[in-house]
VMD Tcl script that draws the C-alpha trace (Angstrom):
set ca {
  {88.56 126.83 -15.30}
  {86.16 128.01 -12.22}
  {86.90 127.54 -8.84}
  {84.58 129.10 -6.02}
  {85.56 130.04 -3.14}
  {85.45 127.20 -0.15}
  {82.40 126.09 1.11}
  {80.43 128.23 -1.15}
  {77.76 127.12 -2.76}
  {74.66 128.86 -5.19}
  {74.42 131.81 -8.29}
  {77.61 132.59 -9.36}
  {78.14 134.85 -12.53}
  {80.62 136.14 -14.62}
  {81.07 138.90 -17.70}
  {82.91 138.10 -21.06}
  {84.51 140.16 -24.25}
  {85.90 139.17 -27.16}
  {87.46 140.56 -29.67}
  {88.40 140.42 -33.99}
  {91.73 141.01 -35.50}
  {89.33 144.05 -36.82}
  {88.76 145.36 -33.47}
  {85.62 144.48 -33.29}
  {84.18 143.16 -29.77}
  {81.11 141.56 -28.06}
  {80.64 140.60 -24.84}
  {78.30 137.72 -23.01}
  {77.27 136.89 -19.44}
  {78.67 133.61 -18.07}
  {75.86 132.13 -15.27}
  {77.61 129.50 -12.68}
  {75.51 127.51 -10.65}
  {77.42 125.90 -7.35}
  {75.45 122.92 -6.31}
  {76.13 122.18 -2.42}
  {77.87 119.24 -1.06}
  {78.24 118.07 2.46}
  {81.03 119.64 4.42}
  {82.39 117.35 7.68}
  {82.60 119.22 11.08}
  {86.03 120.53 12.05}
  {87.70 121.71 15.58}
  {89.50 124.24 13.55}
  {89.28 125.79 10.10}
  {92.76 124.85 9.77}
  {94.67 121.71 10.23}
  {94.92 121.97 13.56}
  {93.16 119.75 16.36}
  {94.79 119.86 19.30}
  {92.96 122.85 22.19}
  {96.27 124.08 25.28}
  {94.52 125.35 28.18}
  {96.53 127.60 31.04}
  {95.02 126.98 34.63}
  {96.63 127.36 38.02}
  {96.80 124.46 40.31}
  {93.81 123.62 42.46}
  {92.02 125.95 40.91}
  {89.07 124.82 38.18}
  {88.59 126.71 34.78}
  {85.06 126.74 32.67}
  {85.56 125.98 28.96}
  {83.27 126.08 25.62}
  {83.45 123.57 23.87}
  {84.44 125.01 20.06}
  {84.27 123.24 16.66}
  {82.84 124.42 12.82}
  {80.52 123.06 10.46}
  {80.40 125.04 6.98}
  {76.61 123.78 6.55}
  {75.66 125.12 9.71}
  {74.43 122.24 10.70}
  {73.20 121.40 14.50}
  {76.54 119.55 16.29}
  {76.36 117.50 19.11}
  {78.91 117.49 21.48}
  {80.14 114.28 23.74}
  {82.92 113.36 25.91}
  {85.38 110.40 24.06}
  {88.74 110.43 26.25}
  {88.50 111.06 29.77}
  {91.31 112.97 31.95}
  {93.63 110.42 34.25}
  {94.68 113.31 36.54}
  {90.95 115.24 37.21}
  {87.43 115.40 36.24}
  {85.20 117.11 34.16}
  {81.72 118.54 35.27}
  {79.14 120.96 34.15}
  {80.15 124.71 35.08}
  {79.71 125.25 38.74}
  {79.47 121.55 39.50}
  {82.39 119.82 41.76}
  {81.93 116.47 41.37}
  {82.72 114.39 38.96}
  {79.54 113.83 36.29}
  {80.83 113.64 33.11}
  {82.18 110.05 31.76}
  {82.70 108.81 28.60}
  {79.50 109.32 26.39}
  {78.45 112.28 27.89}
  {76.30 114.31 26.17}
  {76.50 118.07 26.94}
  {73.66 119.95 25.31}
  {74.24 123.41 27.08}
  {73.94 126.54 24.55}
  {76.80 126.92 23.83}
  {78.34 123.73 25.08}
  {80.68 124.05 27.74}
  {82.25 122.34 31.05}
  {84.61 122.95 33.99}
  {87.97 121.08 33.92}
  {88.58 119.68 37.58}
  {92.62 119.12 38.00}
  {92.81 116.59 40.96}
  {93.66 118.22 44.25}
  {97.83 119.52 44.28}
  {97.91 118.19 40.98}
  {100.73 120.28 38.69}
  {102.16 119.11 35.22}
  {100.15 118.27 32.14}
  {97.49 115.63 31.19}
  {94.52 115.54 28.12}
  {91.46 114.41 27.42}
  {89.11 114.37 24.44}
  {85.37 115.56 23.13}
  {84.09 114.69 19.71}
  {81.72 116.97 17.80}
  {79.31 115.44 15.07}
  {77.54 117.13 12.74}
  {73.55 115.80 11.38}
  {75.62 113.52 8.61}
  {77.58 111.55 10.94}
  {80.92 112.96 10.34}
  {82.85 113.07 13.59}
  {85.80 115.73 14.76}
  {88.12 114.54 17.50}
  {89.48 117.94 19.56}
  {92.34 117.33 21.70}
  {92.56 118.38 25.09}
  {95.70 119.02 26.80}
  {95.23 120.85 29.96}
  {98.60 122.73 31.42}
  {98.49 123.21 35.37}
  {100.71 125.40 36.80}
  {102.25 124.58 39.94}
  {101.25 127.31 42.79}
  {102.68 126.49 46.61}
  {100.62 125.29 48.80}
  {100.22 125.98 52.56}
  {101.48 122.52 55.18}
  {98.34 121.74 56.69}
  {98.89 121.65 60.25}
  {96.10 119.07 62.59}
  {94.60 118.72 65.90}
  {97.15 116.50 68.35}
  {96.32 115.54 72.07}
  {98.20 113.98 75.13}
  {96.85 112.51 78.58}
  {99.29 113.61 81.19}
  {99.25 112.43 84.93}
  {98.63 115.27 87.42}
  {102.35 116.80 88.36}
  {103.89 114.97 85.91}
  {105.67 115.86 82.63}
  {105.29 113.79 78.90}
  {106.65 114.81 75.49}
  {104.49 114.60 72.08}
  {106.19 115.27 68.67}
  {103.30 118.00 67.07}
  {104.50 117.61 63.76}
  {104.20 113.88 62.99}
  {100.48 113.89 62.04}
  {101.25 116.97 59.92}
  {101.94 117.43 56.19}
  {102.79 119.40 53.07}
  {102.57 118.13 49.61}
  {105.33 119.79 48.04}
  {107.24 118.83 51.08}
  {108.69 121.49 51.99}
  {107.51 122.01 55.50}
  {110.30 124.48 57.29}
  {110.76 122.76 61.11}
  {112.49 125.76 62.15}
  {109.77 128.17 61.43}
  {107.82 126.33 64.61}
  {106.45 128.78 66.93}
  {103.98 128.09 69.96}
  {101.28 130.12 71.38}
  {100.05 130.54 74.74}
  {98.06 132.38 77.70}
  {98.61 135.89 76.41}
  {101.71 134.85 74.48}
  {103.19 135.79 71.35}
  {104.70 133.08 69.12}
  {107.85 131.40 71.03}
  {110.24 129.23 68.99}
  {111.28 128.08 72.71}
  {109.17 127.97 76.09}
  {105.26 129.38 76.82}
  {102.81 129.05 79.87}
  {100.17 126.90 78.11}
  {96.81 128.15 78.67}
  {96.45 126.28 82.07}
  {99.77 127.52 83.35}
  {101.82 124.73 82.50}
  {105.41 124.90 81.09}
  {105.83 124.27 77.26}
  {109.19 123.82 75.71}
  {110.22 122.86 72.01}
  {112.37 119.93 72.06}
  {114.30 118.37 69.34}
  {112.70 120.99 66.54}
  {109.36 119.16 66.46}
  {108.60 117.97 70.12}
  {106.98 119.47 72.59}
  {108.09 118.58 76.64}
  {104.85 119.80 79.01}
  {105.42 120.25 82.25}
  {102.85 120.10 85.15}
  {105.26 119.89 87.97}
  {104.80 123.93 88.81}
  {101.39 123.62 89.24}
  {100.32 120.61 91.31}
  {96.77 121.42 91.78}
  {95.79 121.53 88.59}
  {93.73 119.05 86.66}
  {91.10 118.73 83.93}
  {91.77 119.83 79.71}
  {94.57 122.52 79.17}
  {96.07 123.39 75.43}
  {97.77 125.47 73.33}
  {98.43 126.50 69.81}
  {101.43 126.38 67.75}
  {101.47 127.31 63.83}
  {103.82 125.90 61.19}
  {105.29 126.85 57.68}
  {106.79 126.07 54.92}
  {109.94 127.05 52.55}
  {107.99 129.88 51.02}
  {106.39 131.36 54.65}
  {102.87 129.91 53.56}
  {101.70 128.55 57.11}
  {98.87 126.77 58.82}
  {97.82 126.80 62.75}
  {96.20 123.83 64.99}
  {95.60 123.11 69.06}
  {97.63 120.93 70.86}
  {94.60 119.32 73.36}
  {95.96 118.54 76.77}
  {94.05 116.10 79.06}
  {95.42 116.52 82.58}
  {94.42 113.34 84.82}
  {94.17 114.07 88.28}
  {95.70 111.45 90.96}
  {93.67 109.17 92.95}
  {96.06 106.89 93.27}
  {97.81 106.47 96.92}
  {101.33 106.06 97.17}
  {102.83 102.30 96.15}
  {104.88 101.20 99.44}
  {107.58 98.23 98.37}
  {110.49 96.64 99.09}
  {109.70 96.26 102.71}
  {112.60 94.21 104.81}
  {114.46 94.16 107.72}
  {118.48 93.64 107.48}
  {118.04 90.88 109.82}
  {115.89 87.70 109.52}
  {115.02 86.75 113.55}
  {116.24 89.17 116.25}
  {118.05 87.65 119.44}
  {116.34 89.30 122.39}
  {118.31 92.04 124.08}
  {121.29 91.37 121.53}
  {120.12 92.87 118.35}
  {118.68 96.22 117.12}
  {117.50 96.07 113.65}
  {116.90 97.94 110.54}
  {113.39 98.23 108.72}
  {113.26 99.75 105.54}
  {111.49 99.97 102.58}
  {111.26 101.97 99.14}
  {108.01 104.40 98.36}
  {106.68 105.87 95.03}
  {103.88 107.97 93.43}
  {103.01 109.84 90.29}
  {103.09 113.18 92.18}
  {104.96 114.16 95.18}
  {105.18 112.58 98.12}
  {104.22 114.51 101.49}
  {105.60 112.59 103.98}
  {106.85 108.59 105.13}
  {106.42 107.34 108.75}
  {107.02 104.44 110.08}
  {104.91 102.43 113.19}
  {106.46 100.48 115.44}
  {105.54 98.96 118.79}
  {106.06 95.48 120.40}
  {103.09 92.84 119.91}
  {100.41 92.51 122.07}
  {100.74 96.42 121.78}
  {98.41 99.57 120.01}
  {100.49 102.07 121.14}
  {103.20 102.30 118.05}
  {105.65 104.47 118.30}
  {106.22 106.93 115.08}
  {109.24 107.68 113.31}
  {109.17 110.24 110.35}
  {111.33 109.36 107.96}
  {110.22 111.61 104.89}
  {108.47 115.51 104.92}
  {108.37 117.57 102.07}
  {108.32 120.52 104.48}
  {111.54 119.08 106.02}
  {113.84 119.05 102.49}
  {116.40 121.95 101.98}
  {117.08 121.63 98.53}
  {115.12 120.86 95.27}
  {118.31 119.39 93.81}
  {118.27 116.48 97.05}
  {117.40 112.70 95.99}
  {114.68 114.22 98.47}
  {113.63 117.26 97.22}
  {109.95 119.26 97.02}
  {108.68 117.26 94.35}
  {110.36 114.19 95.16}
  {108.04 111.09 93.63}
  {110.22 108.46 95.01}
  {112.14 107.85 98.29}
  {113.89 105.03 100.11}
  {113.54 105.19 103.95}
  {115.10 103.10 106.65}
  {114.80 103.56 110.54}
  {117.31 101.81 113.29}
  {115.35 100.18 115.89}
  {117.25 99.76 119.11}
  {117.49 96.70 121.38}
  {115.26 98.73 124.22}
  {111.91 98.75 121.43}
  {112.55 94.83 121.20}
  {110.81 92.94 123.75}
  {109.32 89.18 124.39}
  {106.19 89.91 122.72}
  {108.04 90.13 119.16}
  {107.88 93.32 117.17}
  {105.24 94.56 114.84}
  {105.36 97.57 112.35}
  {104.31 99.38 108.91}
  {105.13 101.88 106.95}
  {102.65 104.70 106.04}
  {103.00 107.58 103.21}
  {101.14 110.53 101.92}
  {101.05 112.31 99.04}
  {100.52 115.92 98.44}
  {97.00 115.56 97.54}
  {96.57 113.79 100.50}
  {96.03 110.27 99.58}
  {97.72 107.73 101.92}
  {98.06 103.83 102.04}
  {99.72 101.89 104.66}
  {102.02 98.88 103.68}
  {100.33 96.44 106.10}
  {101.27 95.16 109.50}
  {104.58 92.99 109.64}
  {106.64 91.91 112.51}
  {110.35 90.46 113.18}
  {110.98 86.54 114.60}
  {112.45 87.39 118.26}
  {114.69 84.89 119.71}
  {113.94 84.28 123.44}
  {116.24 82.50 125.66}
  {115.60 79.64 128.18}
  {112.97 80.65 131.01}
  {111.90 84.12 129.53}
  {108.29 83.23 129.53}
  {106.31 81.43 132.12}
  {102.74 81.67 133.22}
  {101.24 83.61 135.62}
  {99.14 81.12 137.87}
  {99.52 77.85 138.67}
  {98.43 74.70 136.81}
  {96.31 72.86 139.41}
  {96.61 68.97 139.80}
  {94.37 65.96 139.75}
  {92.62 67.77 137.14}
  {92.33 68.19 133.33}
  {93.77 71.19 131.96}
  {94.01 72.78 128.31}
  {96.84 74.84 127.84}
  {98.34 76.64 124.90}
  {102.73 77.36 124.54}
  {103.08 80.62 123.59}
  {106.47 80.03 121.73}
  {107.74 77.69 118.58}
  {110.17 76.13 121.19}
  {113.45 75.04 119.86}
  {113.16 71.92 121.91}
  {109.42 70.72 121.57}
  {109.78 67.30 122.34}
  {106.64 66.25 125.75}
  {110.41 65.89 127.65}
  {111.69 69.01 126.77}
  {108.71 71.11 127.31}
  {107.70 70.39 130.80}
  {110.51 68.62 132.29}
  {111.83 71.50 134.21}
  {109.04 72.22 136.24}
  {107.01 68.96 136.17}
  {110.05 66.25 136.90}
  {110.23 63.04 134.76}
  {107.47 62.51 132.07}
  {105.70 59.49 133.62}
  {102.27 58.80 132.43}
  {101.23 57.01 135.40}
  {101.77 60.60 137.03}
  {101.16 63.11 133.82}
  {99.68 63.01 130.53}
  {99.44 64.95 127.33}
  {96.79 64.70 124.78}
  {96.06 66.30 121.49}
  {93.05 65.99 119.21}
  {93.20 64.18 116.05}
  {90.55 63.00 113.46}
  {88.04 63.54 116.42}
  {90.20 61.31 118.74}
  {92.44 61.80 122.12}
  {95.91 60.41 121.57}
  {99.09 60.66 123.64}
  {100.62 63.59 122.07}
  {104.88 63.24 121.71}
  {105.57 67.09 120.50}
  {103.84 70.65 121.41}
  {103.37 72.85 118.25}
  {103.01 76.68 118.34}
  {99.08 77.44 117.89}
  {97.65 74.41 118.72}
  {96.28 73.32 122.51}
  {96.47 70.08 124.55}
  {94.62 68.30 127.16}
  {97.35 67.96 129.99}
  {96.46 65.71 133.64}
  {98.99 65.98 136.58}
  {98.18 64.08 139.60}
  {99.15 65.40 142.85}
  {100.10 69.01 144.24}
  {99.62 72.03 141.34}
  {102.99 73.27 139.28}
  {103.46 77.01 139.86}
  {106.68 77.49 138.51}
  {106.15 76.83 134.92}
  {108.62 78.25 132.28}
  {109.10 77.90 128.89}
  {112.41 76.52 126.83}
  {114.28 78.64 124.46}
  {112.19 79.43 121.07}
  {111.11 81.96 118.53}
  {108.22 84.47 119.16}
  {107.19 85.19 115.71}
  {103.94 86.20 113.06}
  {102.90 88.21 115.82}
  {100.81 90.25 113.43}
  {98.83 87.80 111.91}
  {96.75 84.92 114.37}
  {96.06 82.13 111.43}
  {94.52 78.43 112.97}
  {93.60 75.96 109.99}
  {91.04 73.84 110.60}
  {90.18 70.58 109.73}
  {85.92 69.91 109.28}
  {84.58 69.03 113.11}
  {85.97 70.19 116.13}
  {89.78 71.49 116.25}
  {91.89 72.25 119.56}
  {93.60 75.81 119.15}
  {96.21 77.98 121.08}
  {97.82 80.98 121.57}
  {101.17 80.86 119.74}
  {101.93 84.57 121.62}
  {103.09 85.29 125.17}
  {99.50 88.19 125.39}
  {96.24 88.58 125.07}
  {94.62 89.69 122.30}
  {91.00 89.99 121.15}
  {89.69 87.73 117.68}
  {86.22 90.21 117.03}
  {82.63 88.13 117.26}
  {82.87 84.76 115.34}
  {80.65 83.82 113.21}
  {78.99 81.38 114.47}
  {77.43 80.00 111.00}
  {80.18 79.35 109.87}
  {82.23 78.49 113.08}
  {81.38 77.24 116.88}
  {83.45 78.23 119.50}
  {85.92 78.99 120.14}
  {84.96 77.76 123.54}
  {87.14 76.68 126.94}
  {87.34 74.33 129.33}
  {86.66 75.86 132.36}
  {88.05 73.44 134.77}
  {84.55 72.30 135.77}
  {84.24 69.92 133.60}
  {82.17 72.00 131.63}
  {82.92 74.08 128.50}
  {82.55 77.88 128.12}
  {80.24 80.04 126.07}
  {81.82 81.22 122.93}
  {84.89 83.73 123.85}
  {86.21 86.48 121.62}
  {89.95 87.25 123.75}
  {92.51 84.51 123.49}
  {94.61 84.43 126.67}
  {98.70 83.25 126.54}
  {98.97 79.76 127.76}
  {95.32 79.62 126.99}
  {93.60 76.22 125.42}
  {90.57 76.37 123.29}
  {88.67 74.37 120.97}
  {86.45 75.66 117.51}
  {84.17 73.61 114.85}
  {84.21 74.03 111.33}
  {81.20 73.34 110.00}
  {82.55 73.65 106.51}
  {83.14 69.79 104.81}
  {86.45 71.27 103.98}
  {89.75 72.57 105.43}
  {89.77 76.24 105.57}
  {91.97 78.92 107.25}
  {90.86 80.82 110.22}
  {92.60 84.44 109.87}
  {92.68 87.28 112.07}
  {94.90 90.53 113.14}
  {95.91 90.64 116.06}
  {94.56 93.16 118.27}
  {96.31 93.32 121.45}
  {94.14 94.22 124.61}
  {94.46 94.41 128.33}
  {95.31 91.51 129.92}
  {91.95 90.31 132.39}
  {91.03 87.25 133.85}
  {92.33 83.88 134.27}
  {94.48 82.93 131.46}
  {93.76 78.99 131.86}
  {90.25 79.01 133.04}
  {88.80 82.25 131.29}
  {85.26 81.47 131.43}
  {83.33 84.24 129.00}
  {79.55 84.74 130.32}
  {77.99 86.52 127.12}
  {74.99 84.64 125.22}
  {74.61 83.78 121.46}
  {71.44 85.08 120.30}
  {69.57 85.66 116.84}
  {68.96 89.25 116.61}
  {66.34 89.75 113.78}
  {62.48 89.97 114.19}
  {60.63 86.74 114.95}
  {64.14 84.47 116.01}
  {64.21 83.13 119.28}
  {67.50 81.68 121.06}
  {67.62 79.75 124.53}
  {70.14 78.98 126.32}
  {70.14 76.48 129.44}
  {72.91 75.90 132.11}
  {72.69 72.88 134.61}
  {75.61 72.75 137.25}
  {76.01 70.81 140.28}
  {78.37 70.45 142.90}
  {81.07 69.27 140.63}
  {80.38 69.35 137.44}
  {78.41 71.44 134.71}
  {76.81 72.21 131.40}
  {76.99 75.53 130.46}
  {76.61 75.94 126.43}
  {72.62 74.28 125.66}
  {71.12 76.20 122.37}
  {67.30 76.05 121.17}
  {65.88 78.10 119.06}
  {64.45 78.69 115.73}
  {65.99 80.75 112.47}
  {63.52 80.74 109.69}
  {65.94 79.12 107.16}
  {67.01 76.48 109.53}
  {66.26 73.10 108.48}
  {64.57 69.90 111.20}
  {68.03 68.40 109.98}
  {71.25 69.25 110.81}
  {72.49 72.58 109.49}
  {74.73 75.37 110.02}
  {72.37 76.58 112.78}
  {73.13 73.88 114.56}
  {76.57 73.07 116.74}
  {78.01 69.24 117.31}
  {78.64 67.80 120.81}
  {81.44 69.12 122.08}
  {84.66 66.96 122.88}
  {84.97 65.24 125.86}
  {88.21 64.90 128.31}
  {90.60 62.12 127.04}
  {89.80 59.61 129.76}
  {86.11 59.90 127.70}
  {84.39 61.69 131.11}
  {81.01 62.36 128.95}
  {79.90 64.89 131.85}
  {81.44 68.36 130.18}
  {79.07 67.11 126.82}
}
mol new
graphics top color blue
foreach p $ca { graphics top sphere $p radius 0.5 }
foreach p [lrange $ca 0 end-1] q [lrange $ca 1 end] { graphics top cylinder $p $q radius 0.2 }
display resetview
């Protein structure tokens, strides 16, 4: 029997003897002729299929392709199993090109095995070789990554923190580490011209850093008042085997516009009983930086001069462990105001505050309900007889029954001897009560009253003057016992307010409202509306009954024209006539225009 060698194929030859029992020998030549047969491709020569390849994690490894073919035949290599943890791409490629089916014709054939990112352990995949006959070889795969630690990755955090103020952001909870083994205690931050500090640093902008609870960070801007605008600092962190990674901690300092918030305003005491009671006005004040100082303004209405009391200076405080200490942010203030501050005229004050940046704010004017007694307020003049007169009471009386109100100084109520009339709807009628801020038409026949005096009451809203005003002419008062001044009216949206001078006339439009003082003013809105002004006190002048105001209402702009026109005689007199012409006035009645005024309640047309 003859058996070649594997895979060989061609000439083979071999030499013969043989021999007689005589001795005698010959010898031949025995020719062998190996005819060829296809051979499949193989991975290996041997039995085995299966390729181990060593790589380190995240790290990629190039890798030819190997198989045999014993006819030498031209192989073509493809991809048949892809990897589940990675990829597989050309040599020096990253991403991921080769899929299933994937030819790869490079001389000689080879491609970079991708592990996916962190990835350690063991996975395979598959190419299959096949040779010009169609016979196919399967190699196995199996790619071995070996597990090398990896670095935490440390990123970019950032806080918005109020100018003076102090906030806390945990650094660490947008961090990571895949093996997970990210050492809190190893935390260190970095500063202006700092080395690493496991506890405190001056960030770059000067503020105080401190590590709190192992992965927070408290920043403090309290030291540094001034300062505003972006600030940071670094801190780096590592892990179980002292691999470590760095990032900024951005800092976005908002500075303070914001004025001090003044609250809680109140007085211990709801209405004040004149020369009896001192009271007690406090309130509470706040900011997001320190406060500089609290004051508060009082003075008695009908008054500008207020009188200051300081109740809060940050130059003032001893101690930076006092409630109200150099960087206090909140304070409560009160102030004792004694029975010799507390006059007839009611009291009006408000609280003011500054913080260290120097933005104030004022709590707005307020003032405390004064109880009067009996006869504290009377007027000035007298009230002349056989004559119409509008008048004003300068006091919510306790009593304000027509009786009540005038009986002391006027006798019995009898209307064959005096009257009282109020305006309603556009008509006189007999009026049976007197109401704070409202004025009345009163007639007394026979000699003048001099010795008029008012009833117990309350003096009270002495900041605030408010009249509301029905469409069409309204009669208004002075609900105060002084003068005070109500700015220029508009008189587009108003007329008046206007008084009766005693003349039977009415005024020209007046802008001071006198105590005891009656006065009437048109609404030209088709709707009730309030009429609201401060009250700004001013010198008493004039008349308070009869305070006849001689300015004239005029247009003011190019190419308006305003007349006014006066007739008097011996007696009587009409003393508020308008023409003119506004370009957006219309021929009917407008806004530019003014109604009649009212007439006295026995219907004399003459003060029209």
């Amino acid at each position: 029997m003859v058996k070649t060698a594997p895979d060989y194929y061609g000439t083979d030859k071999l030499i013969y003897s043989i021999a007689d029992e005589t001795g005698l020998i010959d010898s031949a030549t025995l020719v062998i002729e190996v005819t060829p047969v296809e051979d499949a491709v193989v991975i290996f020569t041997t039995a085995q299929d299966t390729i181990n390849l060593f790589l380190f994690e995240d790290i990629p490894l190039d890798f030819e392709l190997i198989a045999y073919d014993a006819d030498g035949d031209t192989l073509i290599f493809t991809l048949c199993g892809e990897p589940k943890y990675g990829h597989l791409s050309l040599p020096g490629e990253i991403a991921d090109t080769l899929k299933n089916e994937a030819v790869i014709n490079s001389a000689p054939p080879a491609i970079q095995v991708n592990p996916e990112a962190d990835y350690y352990g063991y996975y395979t995949f598959r190419y299959c070789v096949t040779d010009k006959a169609g016979n196919v070889a399967i190699a196995v795969v199996t790619v071995n990554v070996v597990s090398v630690p990896d670095p935490p990755l440390a990123f970019t955090d950032s806080i918005t923190i109020f100018q003076t103020n102090a906030d806390t952001i945990n650094i660490l909870v947008n961090d990571f580490d895949v093996e997970n083994d990210m050492d809190i205690s190893s935390l260190r931050i970095y500063g202006n011209n700092t080395s690493g500090s496991a506890t405190t640093i001056p960030t770059y902008g000067g503020a105080i850093a401190t590590i709190h609870n192992d992965s927070s960070l408290i920043i403090d801007y309290s030291g540094i008042l001034m300062f505003f605008g972006e600030d940071s600092l670094t801190y780096s962190i590592c892990d179980e085997t002292e691999l470590c990674d760095t990032a900024t901690v951005i800092i976005n300092v908002e500075q303070d516009q914001l004025p001090p918030d003044i609250y809680n305003v109140h007085t211990d005491k709801d209405t004040l009983i004149f020369k009896v009671d001192d009271v007690m006005i406090s309130a509470s004040v706040k900011d997001s930086i320190p406060l500089y100082d609290v004051s508060l303004y009082v003075a008695e209405g009908g008054k500008r001069d207020f009188q200051s009391f300081v109740l809060y200076n940050i130059n003032a405080q001893s101690s930076a462990f006092d409630v109200n200490s150099l960087n206090a942010r909140y304070v409560d203030v009160e102030q004792l105001i004694d029975t010799n501050l507390i006059t007839l005229n009611g009291l009006q004050y408000y609280f003011s505050a500054k913080d260290i940046l120097g933005y104030g704010t004022e709590s707005g004017l307020s003032s405390v309900p004064i109880k009067i007694p009996a006869g504290s307020i009377s007027i000035d003049e007298c009230i002349p007889g056989d004559t119409w007169v509008l008048i004003s009471i300068p006091s919510n009386l306790d009593a304000s029954d027509i009786k009540s109100v005038f009986y002391n100084s006027f006798g019995d109520i009898d209307n064959n001897s005096f009257v009282v009339y109020t305006y309603e709807d556009g008509k006189s009628v007999e009026a049976t009560s007197i109401e704070p801020g409202k004025s009345y038409f009163i007639y007394k026949k026979g000699d003048p009253v001099c010795d008029f005096s008012l009833g117990s009451g309350i003096i009270e809203n002495v900041d605030t003057l408010e009249w509301v005003l029905k469409p069409g002419w309204n009669f208004v008062g002075n609900p105060y016992p002084f003068s005070f001044f109500i700015d220029d009216v508009s008189q587009i949206e108003y007329c008046g307010p206007l008084t009766y001078t005693g003349e039977n006339a009415w005024s020209d439009v007046i802008n001071t409202v006198q105590p005891f003082g009656g006065y009437i003013i048109c609404n030209k809105a088709d709707t009730t509306r309030t009429f609201r002004v401060g009250v700004t006190p001013i010198s008493s002048s004039g008349g308070q009954i009869a305070n006849l105001y001689n300015g004239i209402y005029s247009f003011k702009k190019e190419g308006e024209w305003n007349v006014k026109v006066d007739f008097y005689t011996e007696r009587d007199a009409d003393i508020n006539n308008n023409a003119g012409f506004h370009p957006q006035a219309l021929n009917e009645y407008d806004e530019f225009d003014n109604p009649a005024e009212p007439y006295t309640p026995d219907g004399d047309y003459r003060i029209r």
